[in-house]
C-alpha positions in Angstrom: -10.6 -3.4 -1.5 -14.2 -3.6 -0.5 -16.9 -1.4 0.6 -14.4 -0.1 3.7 -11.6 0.4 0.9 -13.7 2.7 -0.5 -15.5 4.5 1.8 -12.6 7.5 1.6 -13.2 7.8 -2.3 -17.0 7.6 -1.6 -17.3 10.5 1.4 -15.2 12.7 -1.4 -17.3 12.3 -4.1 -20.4 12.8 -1.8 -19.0 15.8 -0.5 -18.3 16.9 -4.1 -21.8 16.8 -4.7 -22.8 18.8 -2.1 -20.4 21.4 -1.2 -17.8 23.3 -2.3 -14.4 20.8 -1.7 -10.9 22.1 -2.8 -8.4 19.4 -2.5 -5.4 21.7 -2.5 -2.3 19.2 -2.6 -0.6 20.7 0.1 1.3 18.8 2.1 2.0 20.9 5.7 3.7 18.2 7.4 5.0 14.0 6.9 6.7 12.5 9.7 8.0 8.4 8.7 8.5 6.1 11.2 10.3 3.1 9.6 7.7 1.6 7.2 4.8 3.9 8.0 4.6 7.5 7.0 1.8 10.0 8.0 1.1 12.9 6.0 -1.4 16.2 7.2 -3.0 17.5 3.7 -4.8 20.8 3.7 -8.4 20.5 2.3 -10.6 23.8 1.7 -14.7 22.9 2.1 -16.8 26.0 1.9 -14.0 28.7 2.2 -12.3 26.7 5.6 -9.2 25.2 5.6 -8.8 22.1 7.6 -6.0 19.8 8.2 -6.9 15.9 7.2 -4.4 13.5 7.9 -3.5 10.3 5.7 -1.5 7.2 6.4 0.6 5.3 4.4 3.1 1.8 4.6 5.8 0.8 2.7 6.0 -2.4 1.1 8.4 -3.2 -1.5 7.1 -1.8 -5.0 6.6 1.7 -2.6 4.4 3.7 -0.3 0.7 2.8 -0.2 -2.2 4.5 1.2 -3.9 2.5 4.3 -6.4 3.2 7.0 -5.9 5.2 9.8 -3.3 4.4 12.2 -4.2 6.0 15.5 -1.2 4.1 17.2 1.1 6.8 15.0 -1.1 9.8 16.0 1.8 10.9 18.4 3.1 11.7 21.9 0.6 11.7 24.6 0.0 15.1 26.5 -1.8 16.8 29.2 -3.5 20.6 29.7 -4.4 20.6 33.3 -6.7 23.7 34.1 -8.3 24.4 37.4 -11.4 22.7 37.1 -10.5 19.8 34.1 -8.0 17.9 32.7 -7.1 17.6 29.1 -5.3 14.4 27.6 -4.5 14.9 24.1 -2.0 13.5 21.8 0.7 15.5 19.2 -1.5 15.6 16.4 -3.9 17.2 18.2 -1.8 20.1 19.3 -2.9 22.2 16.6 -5.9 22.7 18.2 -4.9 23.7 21.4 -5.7 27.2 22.8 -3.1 29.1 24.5 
């Protein structure tokens, strides 16, 4: 795997260290796309939810956790306000203000 391969496991066990991480196991949303799949997890780190978002391939023996794939991040979209323009992409809508 390498250093790279493991810098995931590595940020988690720093932030174990250091703060207060709850890695809840629930699963809010997957979408596939032939032999990728994306999954948003809900992790807790000092009392705040957040949404992390993990990728994954299928090979033949199954699925398989890989590195981000920003090409699968989904549709591109657009606030336009009166004095800037927002480009975003789907993934991102969860953030959006109304």
């Amino acid at each position: 795997m390498g250093q790279n391969g493991n810098r995931p496991f590595n940020d988690y066990q720093t932030l174990k260290t250091k703060t207060d991480i709850q890695i809840t196991g629930n699963v809010l949303d997957t979408q596939i796309d032939g032999a990728r799949g994306r999954a948003v997890l809900q992790e807790i780190v000092a009392n705040i939810p957040y949404r992390t978002v993990w990728y994954y391939w299928h090979y033949n023996d199954g699925w398989r956790h890989v590195p981000s794939d920003y090409t699968f991040w989904g549709d591109s979209a657009t606030i336009t306000g009166k004095n800037s323009v927002v480009n975003y992409q789907q993934m991102d809508s969860a953030l959006r203000r109304h």
